[in-house]
C-alpha positions in Angstrom: 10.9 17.5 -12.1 7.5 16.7 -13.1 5.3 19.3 -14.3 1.7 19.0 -13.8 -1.8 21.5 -14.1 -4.7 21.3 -10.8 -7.9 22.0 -11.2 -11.1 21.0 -8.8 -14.4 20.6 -10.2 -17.5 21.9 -8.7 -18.2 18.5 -6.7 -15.0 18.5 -5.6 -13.3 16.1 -7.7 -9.5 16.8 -7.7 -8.2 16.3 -11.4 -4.1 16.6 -12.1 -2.8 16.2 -15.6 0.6 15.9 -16.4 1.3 16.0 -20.0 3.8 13.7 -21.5 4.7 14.3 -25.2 7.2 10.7 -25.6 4.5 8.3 -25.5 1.2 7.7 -28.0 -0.5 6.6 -24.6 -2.0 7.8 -21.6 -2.6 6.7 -18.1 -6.3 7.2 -15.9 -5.5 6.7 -12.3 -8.3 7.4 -9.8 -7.6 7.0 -6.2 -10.4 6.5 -3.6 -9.6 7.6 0.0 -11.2 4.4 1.3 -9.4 1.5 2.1 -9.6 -1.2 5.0 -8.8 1.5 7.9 -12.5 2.1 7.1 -14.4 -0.9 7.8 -15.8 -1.7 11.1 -14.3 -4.2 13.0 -17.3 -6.8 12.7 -17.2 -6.2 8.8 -13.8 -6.2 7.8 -12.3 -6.8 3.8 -15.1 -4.6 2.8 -13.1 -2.7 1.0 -11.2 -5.3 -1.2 -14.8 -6.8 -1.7 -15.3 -3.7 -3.5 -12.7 -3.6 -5.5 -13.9 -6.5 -7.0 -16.9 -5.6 -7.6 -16.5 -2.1 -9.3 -15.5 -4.2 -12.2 -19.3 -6.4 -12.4 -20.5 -3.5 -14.8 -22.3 -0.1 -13.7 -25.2 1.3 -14.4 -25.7 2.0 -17.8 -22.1 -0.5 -18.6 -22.6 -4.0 -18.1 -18.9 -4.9 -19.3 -16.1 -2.8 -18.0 -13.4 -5.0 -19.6 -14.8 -5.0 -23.6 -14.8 -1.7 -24.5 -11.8 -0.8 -22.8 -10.1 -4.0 -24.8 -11.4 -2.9 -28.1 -10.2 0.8 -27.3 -7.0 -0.8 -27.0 -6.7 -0.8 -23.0 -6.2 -2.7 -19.9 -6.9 -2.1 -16.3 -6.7 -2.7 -12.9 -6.8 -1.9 -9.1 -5.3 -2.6 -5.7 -6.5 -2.1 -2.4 -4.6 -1.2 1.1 -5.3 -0.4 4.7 -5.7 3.2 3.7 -6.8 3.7 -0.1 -8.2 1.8 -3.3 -6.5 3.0 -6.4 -8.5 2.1 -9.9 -5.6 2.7 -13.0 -5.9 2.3 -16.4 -3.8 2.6 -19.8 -4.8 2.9 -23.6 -4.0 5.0 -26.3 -4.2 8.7 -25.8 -6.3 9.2 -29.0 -9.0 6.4 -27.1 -8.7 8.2 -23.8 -12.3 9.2 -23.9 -13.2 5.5 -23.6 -11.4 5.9 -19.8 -13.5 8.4 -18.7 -16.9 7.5 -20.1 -16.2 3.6 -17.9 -14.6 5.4 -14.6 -17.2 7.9 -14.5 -20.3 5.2 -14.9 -19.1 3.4 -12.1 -18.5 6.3 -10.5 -22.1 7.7 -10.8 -23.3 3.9 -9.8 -22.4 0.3 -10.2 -25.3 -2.0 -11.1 -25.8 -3.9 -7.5 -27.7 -7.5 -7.9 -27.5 -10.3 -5.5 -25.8 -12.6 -7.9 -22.8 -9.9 -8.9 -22.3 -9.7 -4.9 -22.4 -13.7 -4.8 -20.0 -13.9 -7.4 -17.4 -11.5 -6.0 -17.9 -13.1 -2.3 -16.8 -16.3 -4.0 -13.8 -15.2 -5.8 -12.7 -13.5 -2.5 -13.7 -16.2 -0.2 -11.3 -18.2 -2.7 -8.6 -15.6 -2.8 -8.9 -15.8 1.4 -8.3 -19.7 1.2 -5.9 -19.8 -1.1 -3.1 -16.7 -0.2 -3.7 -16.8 3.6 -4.8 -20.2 4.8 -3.0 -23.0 2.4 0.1 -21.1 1.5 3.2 -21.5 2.9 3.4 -18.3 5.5 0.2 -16.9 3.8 -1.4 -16.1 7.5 1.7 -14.5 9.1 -0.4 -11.1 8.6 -3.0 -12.7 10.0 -1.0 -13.0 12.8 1.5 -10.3 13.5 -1.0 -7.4 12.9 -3.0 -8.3 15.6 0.4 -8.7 17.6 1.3 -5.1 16.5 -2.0 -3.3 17.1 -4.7 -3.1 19.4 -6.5 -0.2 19.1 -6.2 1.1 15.4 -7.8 -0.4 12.8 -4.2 -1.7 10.9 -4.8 -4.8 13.0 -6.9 -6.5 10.5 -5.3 -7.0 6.9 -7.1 -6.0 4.1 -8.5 -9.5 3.1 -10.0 -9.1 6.5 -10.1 -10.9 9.9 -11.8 -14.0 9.0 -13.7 -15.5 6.0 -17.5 -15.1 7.6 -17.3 -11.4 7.8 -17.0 -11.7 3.8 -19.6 -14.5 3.4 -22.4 -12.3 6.1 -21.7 -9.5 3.5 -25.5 -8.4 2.7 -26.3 -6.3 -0.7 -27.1 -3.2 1.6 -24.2 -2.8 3.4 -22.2 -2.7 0.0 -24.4 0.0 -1.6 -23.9 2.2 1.8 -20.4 1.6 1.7 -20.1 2.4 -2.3 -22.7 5.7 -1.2 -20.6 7.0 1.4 -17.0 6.6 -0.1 -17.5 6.2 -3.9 -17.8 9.4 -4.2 -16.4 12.4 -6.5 -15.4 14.8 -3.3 -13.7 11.6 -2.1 -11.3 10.9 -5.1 -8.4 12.2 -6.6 -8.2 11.7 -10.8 -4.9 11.9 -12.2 -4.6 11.7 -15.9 -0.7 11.5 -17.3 0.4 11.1 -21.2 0.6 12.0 -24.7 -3.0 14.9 -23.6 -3.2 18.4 -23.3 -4.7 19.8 -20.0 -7.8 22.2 -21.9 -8.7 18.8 -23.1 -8.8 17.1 -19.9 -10.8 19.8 -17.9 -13.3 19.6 -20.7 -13.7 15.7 -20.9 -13.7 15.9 -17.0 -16.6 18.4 -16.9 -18.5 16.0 -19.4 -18.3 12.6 -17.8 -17.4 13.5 -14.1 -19.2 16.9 -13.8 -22.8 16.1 -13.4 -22.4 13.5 -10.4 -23.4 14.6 -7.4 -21.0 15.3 -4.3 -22.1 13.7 -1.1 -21.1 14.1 2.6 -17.8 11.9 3.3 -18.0 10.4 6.8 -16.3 11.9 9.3 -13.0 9.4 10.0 -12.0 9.0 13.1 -9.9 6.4 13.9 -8.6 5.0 17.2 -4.9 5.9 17.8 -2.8 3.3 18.9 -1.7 3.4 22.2 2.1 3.6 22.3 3.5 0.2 23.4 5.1 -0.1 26.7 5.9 -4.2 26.7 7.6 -6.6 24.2 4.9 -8.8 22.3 5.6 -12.7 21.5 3.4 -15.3 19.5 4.9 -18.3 18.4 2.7 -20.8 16.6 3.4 -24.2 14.4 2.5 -24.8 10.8 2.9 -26.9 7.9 6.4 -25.2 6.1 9.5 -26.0 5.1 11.5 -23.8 7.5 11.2 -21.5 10.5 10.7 -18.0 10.0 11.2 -14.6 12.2 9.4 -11.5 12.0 9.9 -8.6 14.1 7.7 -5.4 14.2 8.9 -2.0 15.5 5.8 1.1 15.5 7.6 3.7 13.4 5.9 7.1 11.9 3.4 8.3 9.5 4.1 8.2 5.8 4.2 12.0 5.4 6.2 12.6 8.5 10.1 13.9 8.2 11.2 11.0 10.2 10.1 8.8 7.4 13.0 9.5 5.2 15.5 8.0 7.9 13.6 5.0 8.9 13.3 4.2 5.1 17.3 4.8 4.4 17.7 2.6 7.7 15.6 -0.4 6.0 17.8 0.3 2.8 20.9 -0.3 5.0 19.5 -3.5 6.6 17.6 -5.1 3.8 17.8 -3.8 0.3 19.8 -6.3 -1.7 22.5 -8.6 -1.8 24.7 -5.9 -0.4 22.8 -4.7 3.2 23.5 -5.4 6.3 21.7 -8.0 7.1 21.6 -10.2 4.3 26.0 -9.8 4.1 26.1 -10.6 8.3 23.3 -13.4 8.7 22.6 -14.9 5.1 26.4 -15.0 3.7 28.8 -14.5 6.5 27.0 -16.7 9.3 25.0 -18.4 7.3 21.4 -18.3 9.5 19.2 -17.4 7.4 18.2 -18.2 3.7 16.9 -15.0 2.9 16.1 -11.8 5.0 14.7 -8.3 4.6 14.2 -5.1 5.9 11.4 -2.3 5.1 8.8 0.4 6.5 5.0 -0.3 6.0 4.8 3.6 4.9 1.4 3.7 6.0 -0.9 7.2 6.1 -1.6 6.7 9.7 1.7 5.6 12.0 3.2 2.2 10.5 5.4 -0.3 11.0 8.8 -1.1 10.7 9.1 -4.8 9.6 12.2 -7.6 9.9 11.8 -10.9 8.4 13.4 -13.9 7.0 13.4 -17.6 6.7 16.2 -19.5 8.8 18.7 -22.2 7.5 17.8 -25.7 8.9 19.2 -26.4 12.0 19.4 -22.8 13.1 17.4 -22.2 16.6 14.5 -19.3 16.0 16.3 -17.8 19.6 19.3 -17.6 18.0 18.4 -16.2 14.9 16.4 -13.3 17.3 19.7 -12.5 19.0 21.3 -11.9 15.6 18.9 -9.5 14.4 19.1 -7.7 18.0 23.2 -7.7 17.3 22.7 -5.7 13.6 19.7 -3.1 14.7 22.7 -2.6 18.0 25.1 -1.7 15.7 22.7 1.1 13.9 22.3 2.4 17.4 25.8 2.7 19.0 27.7 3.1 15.7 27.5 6.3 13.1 26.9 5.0 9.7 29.9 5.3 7.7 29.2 8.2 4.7 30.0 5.7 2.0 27.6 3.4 3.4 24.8 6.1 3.7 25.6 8.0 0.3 25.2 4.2 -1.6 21.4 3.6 -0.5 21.1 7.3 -1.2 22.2 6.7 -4.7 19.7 3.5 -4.5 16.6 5.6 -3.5 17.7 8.3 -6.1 17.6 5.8 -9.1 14.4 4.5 -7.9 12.9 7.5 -7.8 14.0 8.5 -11.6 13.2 5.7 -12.7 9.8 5.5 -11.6 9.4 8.5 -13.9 9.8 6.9 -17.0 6.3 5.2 -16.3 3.1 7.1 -17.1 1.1 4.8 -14.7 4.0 5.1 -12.3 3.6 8.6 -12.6 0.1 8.8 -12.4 -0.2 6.5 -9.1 2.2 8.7 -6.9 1.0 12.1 -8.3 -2.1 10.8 -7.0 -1.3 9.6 -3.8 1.1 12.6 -2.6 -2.4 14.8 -3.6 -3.7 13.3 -1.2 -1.0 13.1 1.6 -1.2 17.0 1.1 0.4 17.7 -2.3 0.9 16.4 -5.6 4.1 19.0 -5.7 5.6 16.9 -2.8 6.5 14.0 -5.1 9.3 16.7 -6.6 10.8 17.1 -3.3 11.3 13.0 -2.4 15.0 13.6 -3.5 16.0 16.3 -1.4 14.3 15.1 1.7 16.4 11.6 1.0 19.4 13.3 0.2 19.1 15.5 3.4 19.1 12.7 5.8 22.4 12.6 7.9 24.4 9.6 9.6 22.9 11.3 12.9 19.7 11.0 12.0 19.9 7.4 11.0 21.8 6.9 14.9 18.8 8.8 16.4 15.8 7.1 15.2 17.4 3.8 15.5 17.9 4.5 19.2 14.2 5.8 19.7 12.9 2.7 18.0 14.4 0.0 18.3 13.1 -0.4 21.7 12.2 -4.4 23.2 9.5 -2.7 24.3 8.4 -1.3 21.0 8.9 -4.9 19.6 6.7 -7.8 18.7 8.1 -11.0 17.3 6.6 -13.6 15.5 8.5 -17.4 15.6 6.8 -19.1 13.1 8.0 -22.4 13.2 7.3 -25.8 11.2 5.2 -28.2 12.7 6.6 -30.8 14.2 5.9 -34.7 12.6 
């Protein structure tokens, strides 16, 4: 169980602290609820271009990185499809340092030309190298497109294509810092060795002043539900031929999540699943294969992929896949079989606890699916699933016409 204190300042700032008495340290998470489901679809990996730049120094900061170093600190951020997350860890005697750099570039990051140049560089970079000359790097690329038409999940959150970063102008990043940078738009979690009086009295000092702003209204095309399988098969320079398959499944925070997650566990988690015992060591089709749930906020995927063995025909490696996810739908999963990824999730979970950060990150992220509180309750909701369950979402799923595959095959000499 992990205990934690709310409190809301007057611009609407969401603050959770969750004291933690075994460590000298403490975490600052700060999750924005911005990420690339946001952009418009002429001006997409806006958001991750931010990320980047909320570390070129704000306002009255030019270094973010030096004084959280000599505090004793260190930092960083990610960026999905439906939030930016901005962590950070030092000493809990420093932890003032933490708030005095989030709540700077909170207030305002220091926007020149050249910062915005820099950052479009390292991106444009990050583009090249990750999507377009690694080995599978642009399967995204390709399979989101495959998968959506209508929501904005069909464009990763490097973006579509490089010019959308490069046309970037300095206006359009301080409209898009204005309108979602904002203190009514984030959730602050602080976990460690503090006290909570202390927390709602640094918060109201550093974070208290900055004005609240209207957060644009989201409203986001829902995907149409799919009616027809979806195939692309394209050539590139790899070693060996790879299948994906992508089934729509639920939101994040719906009850059907829990089943669809167990159902990945049962496919794909380790050396042990499904898949991986029946198609990598038993018949030997594929190297290596997995299984897992996009766990999105708005309704996600359910994803299937793996590279084949040489010699092994992409059509044939499909077929296989078909066979396992036919078994999940005609045949009850055996109690043992359930009750061991149970066990799997379970330790996951406690683990995950021992972390400050880790703790920070989903205290933050199930305040904003609703409720912190909800992060006590994973367990139960896991442990709850039945072998029925499992059978029933299976069947309503994994539909051919809920599908789209991907052959990605190497290029011929």
């Amino acid at each position: 169980m992990i205990e934690f204190d709310r409190f809301t300042l007057e611009n609407g700032l969401r603050v959770i602290v969750h004291r933690d008495t075994s460590t000298p340290l403490a975490a600052i998470n700060i999750l924005y609820d911005v990420g690339a489901r946001d952009e418009d679809s002429a001006k997409t990996g806006f958001a991750h271009l931010f990320e980047h730049l909320m570390f070129e120094g704000s306002v009255n900061i030019p270094s973010y990185d030096a004084p959280l170093q000599m505090a004793g600190g260190e930092n960083n951020a990610f960026t999905n499809n439906d939030i930016t997350n901005y962590y950070l860890t030092l000493p809990a005697a420093n932890i003032e340092t933490g708030f005095w750099l989030e709540s700077d570039r909170m207030l305002k990051l220091d926007f020149s030309e050249e910062k915005l140049a820099v950052q479009k560089n390292v991106v444009i970079e990050e583009y090249k190298q990750n999507y377009l000359n690694n080995p599978y790097g642009d399967a995204w690329l390709l399979l989101r497109p495959l998968a959506y038409k209508t929501h904005p999940y069909r464009w990763p959150t490097i973006g579509k294509e490089i010019s959308h970063i490069e046309n970037t102008s300095l206006d359009e990043v301080k409209n898009f810092f204005f309108n979602h940078y904002l203190p009514n738009n984030a959730v602050m979690v602080v976990s460690g060795n503090v006290k909570t009086e202390e927390i709602k009295e640094l918060s109201e000092k550093w974070f208290g002043e900055i004005p609240q702003r209207n957060v644009p209204e989201r409203n986001l095309p829902k995907e149409h539900i799919q009616t027809e399988s979806r195939f692309l098969e394209v050539e590139r320079d790899v070693p060996y031929d790879a299948l994906y398959k992508v089934w729509h499944v639920c939101k994040r925070n719906d009850v059907d999540f829990y089943a669809f997650d167990l159902i990945s566990d049962i496919l794909g988690r380790g050396s042990s699943s499904r898949l991986f015992r029946r198609l990598v060591k038993e018949k030997q089709i594929f190297s290596s294969i997995d299984a897992y749930v996009s766990g999105d906020l708005d309704e996600g995927l359910f994803v299937v992929s793996g590279k084949l063995v040489k010699g092994v025909k992409l059509a044939d490696a499909d077929a296989a896949v078909s066979e396992e996810l036919e078994k999940i739908k005609q045949e009850l999963v055996a109690v043992e079989e359930l009750q061991k990824v149970k066990n799997k999730v379970e330790s996951t979970l406690v683990f995950a606890e021992m972390s400050i950060l880790e703790k920070a990150m989903e205290l933050a992220y199930f305040e904003l699916m609703g409720d912190a509180g909800l992060m006590n309750r994973e367990t139960e909701k896991y442990s709850a699933v039945t072998a029925e369950q499992i059978q029933q979402q299976a069947k309503e799923v994994f539909k051919e016409a809920n599908c789209s595959t991907l052959y990605y095959k190497v290029k011929k000499s």
